[in-house]
MITOR-990014 format. One record per residue (C-alpha): x, y, z. Coordinates in pm, whole numbers. Layout:
@X=X, Y=Y, Z=Z
...
This chain:
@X=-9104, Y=-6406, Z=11892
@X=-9220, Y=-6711, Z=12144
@X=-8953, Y=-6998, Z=12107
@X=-9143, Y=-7316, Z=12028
@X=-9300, Y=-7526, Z=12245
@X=-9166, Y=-7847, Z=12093
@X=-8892, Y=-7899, Z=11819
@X=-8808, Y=-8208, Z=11634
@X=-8495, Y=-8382, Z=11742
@X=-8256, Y=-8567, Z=11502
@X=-8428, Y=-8906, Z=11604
@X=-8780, Y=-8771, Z=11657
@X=-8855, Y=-8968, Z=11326
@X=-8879, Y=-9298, Z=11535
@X=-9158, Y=-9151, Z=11732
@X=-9364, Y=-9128, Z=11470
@X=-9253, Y=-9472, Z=11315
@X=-9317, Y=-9682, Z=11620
@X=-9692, Y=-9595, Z=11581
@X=-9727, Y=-9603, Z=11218
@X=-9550, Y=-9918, Z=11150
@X=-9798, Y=-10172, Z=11316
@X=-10104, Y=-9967, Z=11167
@X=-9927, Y=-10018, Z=10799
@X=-9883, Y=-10399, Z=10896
@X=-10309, Y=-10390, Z=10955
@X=-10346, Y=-10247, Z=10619
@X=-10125, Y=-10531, Z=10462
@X=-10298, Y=-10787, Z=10638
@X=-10652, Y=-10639, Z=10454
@X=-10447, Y=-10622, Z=10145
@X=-10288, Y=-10960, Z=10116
@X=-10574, Y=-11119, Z=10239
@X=-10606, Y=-11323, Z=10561
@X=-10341, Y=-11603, Z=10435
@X=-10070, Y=-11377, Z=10488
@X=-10146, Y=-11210, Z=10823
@X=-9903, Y=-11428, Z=11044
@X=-9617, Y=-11372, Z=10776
@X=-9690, Y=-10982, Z=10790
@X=-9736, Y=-10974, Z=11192
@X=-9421, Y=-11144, Z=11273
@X=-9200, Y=-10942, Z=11016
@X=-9337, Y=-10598, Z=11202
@X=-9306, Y=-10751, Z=11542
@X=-8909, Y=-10805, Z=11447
@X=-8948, Y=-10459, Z=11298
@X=-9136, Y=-10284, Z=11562
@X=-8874, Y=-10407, Z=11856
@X=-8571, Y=-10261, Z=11642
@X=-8745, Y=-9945, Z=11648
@X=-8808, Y=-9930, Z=12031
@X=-8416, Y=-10063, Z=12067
@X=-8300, Y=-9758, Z=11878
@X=-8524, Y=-9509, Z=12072
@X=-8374, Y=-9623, Z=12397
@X=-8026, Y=-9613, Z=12262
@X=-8101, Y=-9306, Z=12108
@X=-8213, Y=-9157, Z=12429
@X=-7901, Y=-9289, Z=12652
@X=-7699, Y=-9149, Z=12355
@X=-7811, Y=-8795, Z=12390
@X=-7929, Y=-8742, Z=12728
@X=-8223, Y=-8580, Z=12598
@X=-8581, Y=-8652, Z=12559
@X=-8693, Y=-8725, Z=12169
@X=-8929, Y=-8493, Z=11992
@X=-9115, Y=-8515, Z=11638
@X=-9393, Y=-8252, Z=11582
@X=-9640, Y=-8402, Z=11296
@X=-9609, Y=-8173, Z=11006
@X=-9409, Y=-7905, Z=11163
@X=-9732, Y=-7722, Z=11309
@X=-9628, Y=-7664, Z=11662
@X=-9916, Y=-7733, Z=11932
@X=-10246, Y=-7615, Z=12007
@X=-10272, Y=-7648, Z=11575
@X=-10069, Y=-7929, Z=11562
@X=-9930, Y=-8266, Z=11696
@X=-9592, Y=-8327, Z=11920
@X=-9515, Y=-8702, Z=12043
@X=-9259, Y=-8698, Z=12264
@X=-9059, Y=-8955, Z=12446
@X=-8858, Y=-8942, Z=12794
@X=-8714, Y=-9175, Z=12953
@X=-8998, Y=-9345, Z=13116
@X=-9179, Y=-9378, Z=12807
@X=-8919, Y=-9529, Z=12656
@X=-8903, Y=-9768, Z=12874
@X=-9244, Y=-9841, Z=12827
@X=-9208, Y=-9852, Z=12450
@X=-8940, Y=-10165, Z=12482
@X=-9110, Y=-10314, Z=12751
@X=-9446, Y=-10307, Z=12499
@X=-9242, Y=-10428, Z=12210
@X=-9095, Y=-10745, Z=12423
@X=-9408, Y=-10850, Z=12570
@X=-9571, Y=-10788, Z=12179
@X=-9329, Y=-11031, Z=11989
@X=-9334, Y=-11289, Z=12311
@X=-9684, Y=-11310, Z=12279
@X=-9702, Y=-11307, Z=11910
@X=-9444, Y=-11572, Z=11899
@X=-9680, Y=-11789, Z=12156
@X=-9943, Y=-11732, Z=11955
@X=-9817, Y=-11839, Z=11602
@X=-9690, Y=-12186, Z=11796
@X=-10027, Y=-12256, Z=11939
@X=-10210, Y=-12187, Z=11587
@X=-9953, Y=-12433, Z=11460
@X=-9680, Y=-12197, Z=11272
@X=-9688, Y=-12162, Z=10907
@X=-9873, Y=-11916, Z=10674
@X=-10187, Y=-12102, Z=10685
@X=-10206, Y=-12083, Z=11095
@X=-10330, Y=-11711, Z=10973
@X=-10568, Y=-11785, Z=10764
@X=-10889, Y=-11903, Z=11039
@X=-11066, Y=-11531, Z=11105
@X=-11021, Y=-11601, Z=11488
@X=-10636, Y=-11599, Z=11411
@X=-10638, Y=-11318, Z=11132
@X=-10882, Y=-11148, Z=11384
@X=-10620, Y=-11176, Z=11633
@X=-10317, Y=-11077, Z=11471
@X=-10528, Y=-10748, Z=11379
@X=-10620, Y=-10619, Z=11684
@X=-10279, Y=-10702, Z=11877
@X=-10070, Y=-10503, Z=11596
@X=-10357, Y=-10206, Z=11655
@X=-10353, Y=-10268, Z=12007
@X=-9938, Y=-10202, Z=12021
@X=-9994, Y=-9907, Z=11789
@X=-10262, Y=-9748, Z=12026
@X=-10034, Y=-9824, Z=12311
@X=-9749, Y=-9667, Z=12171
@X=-9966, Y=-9350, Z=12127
@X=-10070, Y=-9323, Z=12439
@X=-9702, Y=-9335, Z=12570
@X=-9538, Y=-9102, Z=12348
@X=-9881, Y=-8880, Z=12309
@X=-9833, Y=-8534, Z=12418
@X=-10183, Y=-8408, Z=12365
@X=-10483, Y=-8432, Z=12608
@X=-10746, Y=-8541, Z=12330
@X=-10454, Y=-8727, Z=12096
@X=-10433, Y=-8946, Z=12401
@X=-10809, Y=-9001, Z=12434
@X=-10842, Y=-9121, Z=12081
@X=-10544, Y=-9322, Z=12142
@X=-10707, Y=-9466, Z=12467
@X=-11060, Y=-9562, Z=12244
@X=-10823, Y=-9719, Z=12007
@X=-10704, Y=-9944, Z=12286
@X=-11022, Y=-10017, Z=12376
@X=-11162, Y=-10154, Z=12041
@X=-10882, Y=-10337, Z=12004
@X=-10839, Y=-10473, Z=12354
@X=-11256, Y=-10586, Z=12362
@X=-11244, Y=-10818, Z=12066
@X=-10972, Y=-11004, Z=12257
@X=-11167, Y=-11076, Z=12504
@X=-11471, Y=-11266, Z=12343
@X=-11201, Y=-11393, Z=12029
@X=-11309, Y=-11750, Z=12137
@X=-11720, Y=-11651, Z=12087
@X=-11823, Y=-11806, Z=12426
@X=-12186, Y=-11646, Z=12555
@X=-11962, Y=-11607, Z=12937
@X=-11659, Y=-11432, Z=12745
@X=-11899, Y=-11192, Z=12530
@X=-12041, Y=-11110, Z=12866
@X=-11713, Y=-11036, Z=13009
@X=-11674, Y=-10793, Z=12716
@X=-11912, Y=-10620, Z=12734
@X=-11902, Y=-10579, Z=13044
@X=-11565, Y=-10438, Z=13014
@X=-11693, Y=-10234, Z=12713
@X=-11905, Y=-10042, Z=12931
@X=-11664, Y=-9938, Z=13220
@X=-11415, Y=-9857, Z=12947
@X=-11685, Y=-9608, Z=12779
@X=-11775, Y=-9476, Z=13112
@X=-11412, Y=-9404, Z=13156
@X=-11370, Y=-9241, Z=12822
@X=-11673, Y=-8984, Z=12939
@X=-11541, Y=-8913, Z=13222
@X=-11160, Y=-8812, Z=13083
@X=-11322, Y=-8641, Z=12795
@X=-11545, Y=-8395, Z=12993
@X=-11225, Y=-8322, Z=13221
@X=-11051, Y=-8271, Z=12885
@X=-11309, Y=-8034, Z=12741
@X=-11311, Y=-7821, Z=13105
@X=-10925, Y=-7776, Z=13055
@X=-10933, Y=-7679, Z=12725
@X=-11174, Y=-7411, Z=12790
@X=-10979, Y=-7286, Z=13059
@X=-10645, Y=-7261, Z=12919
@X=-10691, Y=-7278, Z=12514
@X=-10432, Y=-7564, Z=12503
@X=-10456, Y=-7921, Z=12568
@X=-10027, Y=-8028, Z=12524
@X=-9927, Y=-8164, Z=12843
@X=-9631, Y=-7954, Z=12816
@X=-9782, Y=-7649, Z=12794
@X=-9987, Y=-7706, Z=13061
@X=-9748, Y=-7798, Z=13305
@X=-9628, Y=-7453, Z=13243
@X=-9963, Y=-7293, Z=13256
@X=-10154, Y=-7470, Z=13518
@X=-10262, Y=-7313, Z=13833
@X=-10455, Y=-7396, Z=14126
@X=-10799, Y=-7295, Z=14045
@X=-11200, Y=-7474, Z=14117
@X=-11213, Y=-7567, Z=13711
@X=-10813, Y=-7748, Z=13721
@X=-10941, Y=-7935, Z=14000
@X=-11248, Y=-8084, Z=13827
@X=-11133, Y=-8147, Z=13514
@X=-10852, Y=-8336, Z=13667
@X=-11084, Y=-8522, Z=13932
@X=-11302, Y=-8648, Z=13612
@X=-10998, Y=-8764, Z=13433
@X=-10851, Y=-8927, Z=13675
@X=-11159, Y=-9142, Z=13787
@X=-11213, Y=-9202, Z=13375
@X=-10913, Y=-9349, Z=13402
@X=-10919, Y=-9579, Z=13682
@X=-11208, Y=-9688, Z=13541
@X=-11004, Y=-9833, Z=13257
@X=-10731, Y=-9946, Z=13504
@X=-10961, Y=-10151, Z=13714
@X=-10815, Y=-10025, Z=14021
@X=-11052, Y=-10124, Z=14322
@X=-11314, Y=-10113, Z=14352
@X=-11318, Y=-10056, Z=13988
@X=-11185, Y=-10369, Z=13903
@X=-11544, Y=-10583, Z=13903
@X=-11505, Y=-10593, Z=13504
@X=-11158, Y=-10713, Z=13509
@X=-11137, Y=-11043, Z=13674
@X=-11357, Y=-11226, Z=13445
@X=-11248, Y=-11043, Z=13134
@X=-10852, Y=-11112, Z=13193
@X=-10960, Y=-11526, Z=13322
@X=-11193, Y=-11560, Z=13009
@X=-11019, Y=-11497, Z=12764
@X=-10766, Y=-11702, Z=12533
@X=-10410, Y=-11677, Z=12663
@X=-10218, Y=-11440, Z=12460
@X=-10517, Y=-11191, Z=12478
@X=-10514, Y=-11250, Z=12861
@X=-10127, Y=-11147, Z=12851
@X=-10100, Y=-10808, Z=12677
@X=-10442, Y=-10711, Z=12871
@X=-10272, Y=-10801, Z=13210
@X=-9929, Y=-10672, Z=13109
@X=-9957, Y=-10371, Z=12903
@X=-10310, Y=-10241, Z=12850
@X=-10403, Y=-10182, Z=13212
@X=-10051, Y=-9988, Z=13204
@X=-10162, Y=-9706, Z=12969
@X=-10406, Y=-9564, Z=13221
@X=-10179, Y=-9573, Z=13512
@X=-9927, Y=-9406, Z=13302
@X=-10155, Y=-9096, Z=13187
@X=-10229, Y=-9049, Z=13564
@X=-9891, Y=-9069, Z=13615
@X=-9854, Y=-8751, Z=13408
@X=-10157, Y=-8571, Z=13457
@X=-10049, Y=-8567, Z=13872
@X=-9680, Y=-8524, Z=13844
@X=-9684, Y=-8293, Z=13522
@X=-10014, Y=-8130, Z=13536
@X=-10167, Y=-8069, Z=13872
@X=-10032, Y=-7804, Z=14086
@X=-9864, Y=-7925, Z=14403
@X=-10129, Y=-7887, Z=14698
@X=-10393, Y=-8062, Z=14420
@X=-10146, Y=-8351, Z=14342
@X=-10032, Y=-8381, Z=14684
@X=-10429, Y=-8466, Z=14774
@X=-10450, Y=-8706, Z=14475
@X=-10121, Y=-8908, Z=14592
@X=-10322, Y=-8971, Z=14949
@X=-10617, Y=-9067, Z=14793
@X=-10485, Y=-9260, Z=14509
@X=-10263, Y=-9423, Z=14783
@X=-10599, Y=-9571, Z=15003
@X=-10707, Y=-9695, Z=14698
@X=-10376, Y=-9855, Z=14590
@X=-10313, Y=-10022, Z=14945
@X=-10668, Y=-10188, Z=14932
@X=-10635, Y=-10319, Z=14593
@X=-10305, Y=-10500, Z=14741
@X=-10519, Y=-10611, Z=15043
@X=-10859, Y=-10717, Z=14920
@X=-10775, Y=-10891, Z=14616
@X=-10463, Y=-11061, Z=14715
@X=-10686, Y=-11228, Z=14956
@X=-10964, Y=-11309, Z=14634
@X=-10659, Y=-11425, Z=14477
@X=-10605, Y=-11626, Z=14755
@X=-10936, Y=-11783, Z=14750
@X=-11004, Y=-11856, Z=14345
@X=-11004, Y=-12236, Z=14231
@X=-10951, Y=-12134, Z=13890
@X=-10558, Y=-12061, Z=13799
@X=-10630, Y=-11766, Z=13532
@X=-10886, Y=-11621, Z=13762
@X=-10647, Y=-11633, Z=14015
@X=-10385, Y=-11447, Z=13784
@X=-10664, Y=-11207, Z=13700
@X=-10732, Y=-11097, Z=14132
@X=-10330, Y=-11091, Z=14110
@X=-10331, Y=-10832, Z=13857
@X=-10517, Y=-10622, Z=14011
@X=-10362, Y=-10631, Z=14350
@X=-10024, Y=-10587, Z=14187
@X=-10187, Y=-10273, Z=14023
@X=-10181, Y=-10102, Z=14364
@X=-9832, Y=-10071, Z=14417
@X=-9830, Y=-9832, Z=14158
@X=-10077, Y=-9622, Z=14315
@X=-9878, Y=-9589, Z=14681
@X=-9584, Y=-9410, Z=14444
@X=-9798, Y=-9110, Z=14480
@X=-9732, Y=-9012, Z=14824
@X=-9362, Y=-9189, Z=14820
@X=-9257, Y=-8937, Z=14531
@X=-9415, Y=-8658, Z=14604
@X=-9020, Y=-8467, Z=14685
@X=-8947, Y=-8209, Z=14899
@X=-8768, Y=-7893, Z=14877
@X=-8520, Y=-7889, Z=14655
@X=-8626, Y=-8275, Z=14562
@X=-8842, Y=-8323, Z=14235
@X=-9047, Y=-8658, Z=14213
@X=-8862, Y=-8848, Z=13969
@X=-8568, Y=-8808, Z=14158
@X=-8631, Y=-9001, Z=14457
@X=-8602, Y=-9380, Z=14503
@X=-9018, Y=-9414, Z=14475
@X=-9029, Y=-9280, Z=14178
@X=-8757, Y=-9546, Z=14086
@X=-8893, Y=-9812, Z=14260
@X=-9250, Y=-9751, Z=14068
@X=-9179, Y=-9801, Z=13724
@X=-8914, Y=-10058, Z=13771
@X=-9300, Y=-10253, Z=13942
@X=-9431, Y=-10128, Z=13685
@X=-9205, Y=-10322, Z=13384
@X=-9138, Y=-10611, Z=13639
@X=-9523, Y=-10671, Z=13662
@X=-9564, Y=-10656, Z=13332
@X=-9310, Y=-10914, Z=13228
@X=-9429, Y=-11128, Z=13483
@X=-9784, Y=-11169, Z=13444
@X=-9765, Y=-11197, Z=13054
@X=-9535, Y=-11506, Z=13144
@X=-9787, Y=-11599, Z=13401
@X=-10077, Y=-11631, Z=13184
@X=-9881, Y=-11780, Z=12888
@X=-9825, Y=-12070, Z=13109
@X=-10125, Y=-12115, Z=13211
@X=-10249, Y=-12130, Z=12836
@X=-9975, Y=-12374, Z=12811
@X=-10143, Y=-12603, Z=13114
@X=-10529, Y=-12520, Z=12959
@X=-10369, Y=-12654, Z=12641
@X=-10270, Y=-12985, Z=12790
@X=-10514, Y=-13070, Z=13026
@X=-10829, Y=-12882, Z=12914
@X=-10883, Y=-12703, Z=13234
@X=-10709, Y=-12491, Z=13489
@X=-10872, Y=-12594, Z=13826
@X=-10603, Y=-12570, Z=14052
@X=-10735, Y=-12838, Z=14265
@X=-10683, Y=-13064, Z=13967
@X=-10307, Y=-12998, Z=13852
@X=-10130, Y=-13212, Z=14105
@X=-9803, Y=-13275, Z=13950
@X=-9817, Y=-13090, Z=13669
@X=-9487, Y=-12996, Z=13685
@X=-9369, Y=-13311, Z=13603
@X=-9545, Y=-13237, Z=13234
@X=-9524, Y=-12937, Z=13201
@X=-9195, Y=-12860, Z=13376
@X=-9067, Y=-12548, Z=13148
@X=-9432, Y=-12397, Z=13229
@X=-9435, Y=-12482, Z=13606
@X=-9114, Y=-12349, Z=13633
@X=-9181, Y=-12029, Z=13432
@X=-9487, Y=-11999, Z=13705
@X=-9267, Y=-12027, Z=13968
@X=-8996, Y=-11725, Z=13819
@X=-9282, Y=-11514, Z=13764
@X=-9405, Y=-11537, Z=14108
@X=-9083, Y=-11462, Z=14249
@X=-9094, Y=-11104, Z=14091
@X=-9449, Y=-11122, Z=14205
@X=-9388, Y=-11221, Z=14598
@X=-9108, Y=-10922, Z=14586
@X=-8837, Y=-11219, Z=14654
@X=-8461, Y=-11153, Z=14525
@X=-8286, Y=-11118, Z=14304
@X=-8626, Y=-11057, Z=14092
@X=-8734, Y=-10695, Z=13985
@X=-9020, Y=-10696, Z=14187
@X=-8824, Y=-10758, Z=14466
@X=-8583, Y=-10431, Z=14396
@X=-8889, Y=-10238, Z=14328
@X=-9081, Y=-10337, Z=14635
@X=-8738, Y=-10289, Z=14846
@X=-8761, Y=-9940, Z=14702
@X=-9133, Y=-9848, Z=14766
@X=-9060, Y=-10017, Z=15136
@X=-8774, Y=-9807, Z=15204
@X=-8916, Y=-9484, Z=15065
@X=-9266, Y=-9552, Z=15307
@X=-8983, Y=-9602, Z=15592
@X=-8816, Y=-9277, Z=15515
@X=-9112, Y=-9085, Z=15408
@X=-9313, Y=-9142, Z=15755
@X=-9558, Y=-9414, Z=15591
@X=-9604, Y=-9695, Z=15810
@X=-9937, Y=-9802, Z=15675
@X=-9784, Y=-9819, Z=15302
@X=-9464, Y=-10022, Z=15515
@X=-9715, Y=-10259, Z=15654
@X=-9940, Y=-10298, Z=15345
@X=-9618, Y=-10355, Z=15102
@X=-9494, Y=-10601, Z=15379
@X=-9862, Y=-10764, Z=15389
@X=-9892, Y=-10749, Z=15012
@X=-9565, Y=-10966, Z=14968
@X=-9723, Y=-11268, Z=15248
@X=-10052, Y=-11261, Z=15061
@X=-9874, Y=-11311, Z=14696
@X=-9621, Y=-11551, Z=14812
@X=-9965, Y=-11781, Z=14942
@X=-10123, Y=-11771, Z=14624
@X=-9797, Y=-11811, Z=14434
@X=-9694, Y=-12150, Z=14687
@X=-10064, Y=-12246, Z=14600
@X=-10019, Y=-12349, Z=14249
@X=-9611, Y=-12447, Z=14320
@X=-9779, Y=-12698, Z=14570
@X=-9949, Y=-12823, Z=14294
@X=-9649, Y=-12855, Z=14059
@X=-9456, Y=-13018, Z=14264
@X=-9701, Y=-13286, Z=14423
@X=-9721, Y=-13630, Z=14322
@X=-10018, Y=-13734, Z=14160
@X=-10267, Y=-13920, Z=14298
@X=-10295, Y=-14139, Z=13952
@X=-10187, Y=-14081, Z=13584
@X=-10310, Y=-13693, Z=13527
@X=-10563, Y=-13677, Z=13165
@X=-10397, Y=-13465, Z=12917
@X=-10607, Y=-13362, Z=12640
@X=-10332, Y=-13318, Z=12375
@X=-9922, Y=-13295, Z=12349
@X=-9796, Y=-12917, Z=12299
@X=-9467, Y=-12866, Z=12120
@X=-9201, Y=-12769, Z=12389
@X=-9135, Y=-12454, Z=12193
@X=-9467, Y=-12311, Z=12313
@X=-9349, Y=-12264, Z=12696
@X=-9082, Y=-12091, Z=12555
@X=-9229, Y=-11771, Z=12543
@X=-9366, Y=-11750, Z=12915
@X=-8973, Y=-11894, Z=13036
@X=-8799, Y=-11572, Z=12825
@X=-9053, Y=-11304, Z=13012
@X=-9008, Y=-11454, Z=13396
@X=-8617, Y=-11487, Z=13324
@X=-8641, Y=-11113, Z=13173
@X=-8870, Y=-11048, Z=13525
@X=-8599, Y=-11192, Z=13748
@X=-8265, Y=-11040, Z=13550
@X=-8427, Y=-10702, Z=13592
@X=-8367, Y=-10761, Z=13952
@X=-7984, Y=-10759, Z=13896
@X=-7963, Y=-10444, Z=13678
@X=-7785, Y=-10175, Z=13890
@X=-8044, Y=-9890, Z=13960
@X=-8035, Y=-9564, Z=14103
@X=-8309, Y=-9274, Z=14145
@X=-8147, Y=-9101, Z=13824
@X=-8026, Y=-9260, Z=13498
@X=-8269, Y=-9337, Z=13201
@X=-8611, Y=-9255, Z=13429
@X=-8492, Y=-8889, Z=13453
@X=-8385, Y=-8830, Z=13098
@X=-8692, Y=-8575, Z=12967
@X=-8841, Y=-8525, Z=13298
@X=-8681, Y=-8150, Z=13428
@X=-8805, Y=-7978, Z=13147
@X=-9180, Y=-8032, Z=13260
@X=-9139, Y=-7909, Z=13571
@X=-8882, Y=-7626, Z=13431
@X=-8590, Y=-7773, Z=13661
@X=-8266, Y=-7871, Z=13515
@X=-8144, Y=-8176, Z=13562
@X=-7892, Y=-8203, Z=13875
């Protein structure tokens, strides 16, 4: 008889809890009405970061990668999530970001039960508790089309967040973004529908058993992958992001900078380190790698040009995005060598986390400044760090991580990348990672400038902000630039899970 695929571990139940828990909270929030919908949120955030605590413990406990198949049908019939060590990372970075922005957002509707009553708010705690669920999914999702639905529940949720504030420019944006996201989801679900006729499975696991190189692999992969940079906004597929991510309302702008963008990357991730077979993924790295490297280039220098702060935040985003792209060809191994353990590999999804701390903090305190002063014109902000000091200084943690300047993560992680395109025989990537770092640090020194000028006059603030609202953005940059000192090696908790996939045991 065939062993199984997948088994349930003794903490495989947390899998299945971390997605179901903020998807019971939505159902509450219908039940109880719209009066309790804060309460409700902020008891599952507390409740949904224990959980993703106690699968990374769980997970440095045992070594091991966690398993829970749905019902005990073993795939292609049934369901398996299953968590590594990368995904669990991604699954407390997720859950931090989630209860910093949720926290940010109950200040700024004024705390208190009835700050969830307005349908803008109850709208909003709605779609970020199915936004974290979807998220989740896609992280600990082990199935091909599982993941898709996960990604088009991302996508719902992620749109209305956009156009929550019911401006005609922010609708736009959404829609806008609506449509690339759709065009996306066509894309990955014809490449899905090619693989499952060609190997009668669609479990990433089995398929990084069964794949081989052959003209309908190829494809199906090709169409995926473009789906999904679609939804990444990866140039020059980023045109929908910039005013999406600038329009809308602060806490929407965070988890679509910091995590949602992430779930894409992470299923290419897997589909070319798991799934395609090693000349096919070695042809995707290169490519994916021109694509990353002029993302960093070209909009670090829009970046550099915006007069608008968000927008500015939004070009950031996207040129951040790149680095992860240029891991490609970094971790691609060598005899003997599998990707996830070299220092790329490391250096990748400690960007990955760093970025997304940082740019939620980012964009928090630049809600922060919109909230005081009505506007974010750069131009206009001269000394606005004498206001706003917890927010300018938040800005100015964030960028660190962002500039690749110790002891922040980013810097680590760029180090990394930098010394794997040394080692690797990458100049270009060298250069453009080098280039990368000059281009953020201008943008980043653009809106310090303005912090730390003096004002020309007395500067208009529309309204005080409680001091507890720049909180939020100050915890994610500190938790950007701490990650910096956490000792790292190309092993550790990124290699828990992984050898199985590629049938190598762990070293």
């Amino acid at each position: 008889m065939t062993a199984p695929i997948h088994a349930t571990t003794p903490g495989g139940f947390l899998l299945i809890l971390a997605v179901i828990l903020p998807v019971c909270a939505v159902l509450a929030i219908f039940a109880c009405g719209p009066r309790s919908a804060a309460r409700i949120a902020l008891a599952t955030l507390a409740a949904g970061l224990a959980v993703a605590v106690a699968i990374i413990v769980e997970l440095i406990r045992t070594g091991a990668a966690l398993t829970y198949v749905v019902g005990a049908w073993q795939p292609p019939l049934g369901i398996a999530l299953r968590a590594d060590g990368l995904s669990g990372a991604m699954l407390l970075m997720t859950a931090l970001v989630v209860v910093a922005v949720g926290l940010f957002a109950h200040v700024q509707h004024g705390g208190g039960d009835e700050a969830g009553g307005g349908r803008a708010q109850t709208t909003f705690w709605l779609m970020l508790l199915a936004l974290w669920s979807a998220l989740n999914a896609v992280f600990i999702g082990e199935d091909l089309f599982n993941l898709y639905v996960a990604l088009e529940l991302l996508t719902f949720a992620a749109v209305p967040l956009v156009c929550l504030d019911g401006r005609s420019e922010t609708a736009n944006a959404a829609l806008r973004y609506l449509l690339f996201a759709l065009l996306g989801s066509l894309l990955y679900l014809l490449g899905v529908g090619l693989l499952y006729g060609q190997y009668g499975t669609l479990d990433l696991l089995a398929l990084s058993r069964l794949s081989r190189s052959d003209p309908a692999l190829s494809v199906a992969l090709a169409l995926m992958i473009v789906g999904l940079l679609a939804k990444a906004a990866l140039f020059p597929l980023h045109l929908w992001l910039p005013p999406a991510h600038a329009g809308a309302p602060a806490p929407a702008s965070a988890v679509l900078s910091a995590l949602v963008i992430k779930a894409p990357v992470f299923l290419i991730l897997r589909l070319v380190l798991d799934v395609a077979p090693p000349q096919a993924a070695a042809i995707a790295g290169q490519l994916l790698a021109v694509l990353g490297a002029a993302s960093i280039l070209f909009c670090s220098v829009m970046a550099l040009r915006q007069a608008r702060l968000k927008l500015m935040i939004a070009y950031s985003t996207v040129a951040q995005l790149g680095y992860l792209f240029i891991v490609f060809p970094l971790a691609a191994g060598g005899a003997g060598v599998a990707p996830w353990e070299t220092i790329a590999w490391t250096g990748g999804a400690l960007q990955l986390i760093s970025h997304a701390l940082a740019k939620a903090a980012m964009f928090l305190a630049a809600g922060v400044i919109i909230e005081v002063y009505g506007h974010d014109r750069i131009a206009d902000l001269g000394g606005f760090g004498r206001v706003l000091p917890v927010s300018a200084f938040a800005i100015g943690l964030a960028g660190l991580s962002l500039m690749g300047v110790p002891p922040s993560g980013g810097f680590v992680a760029k180090c990394l990348l930098l010394t794997a395109a040394v080692i690797e025989g990458y100049p270009w990537l060298a250069a453009t990672i080098l280039a990368g770092g000059l281009l953020a640090g201008g943008y980043v020194f653009r809106v310090i400038d303005r912090a730390l000028a003096v004002p020309a006059g007395t500067l208009p603030s529309r309204r005080a902000v409680p001091r507890r609202l720049e909180l939020a953005a100050l915890a994610l940059a500190v938790a950007a630039v701490l990650l910096g000192l956490v000792p790292l090696r190309p092993f550790g908790i990124l290699q828990i899970g992984r050898g199985g996939l590629a049938m190598v045991g762990l070293p």
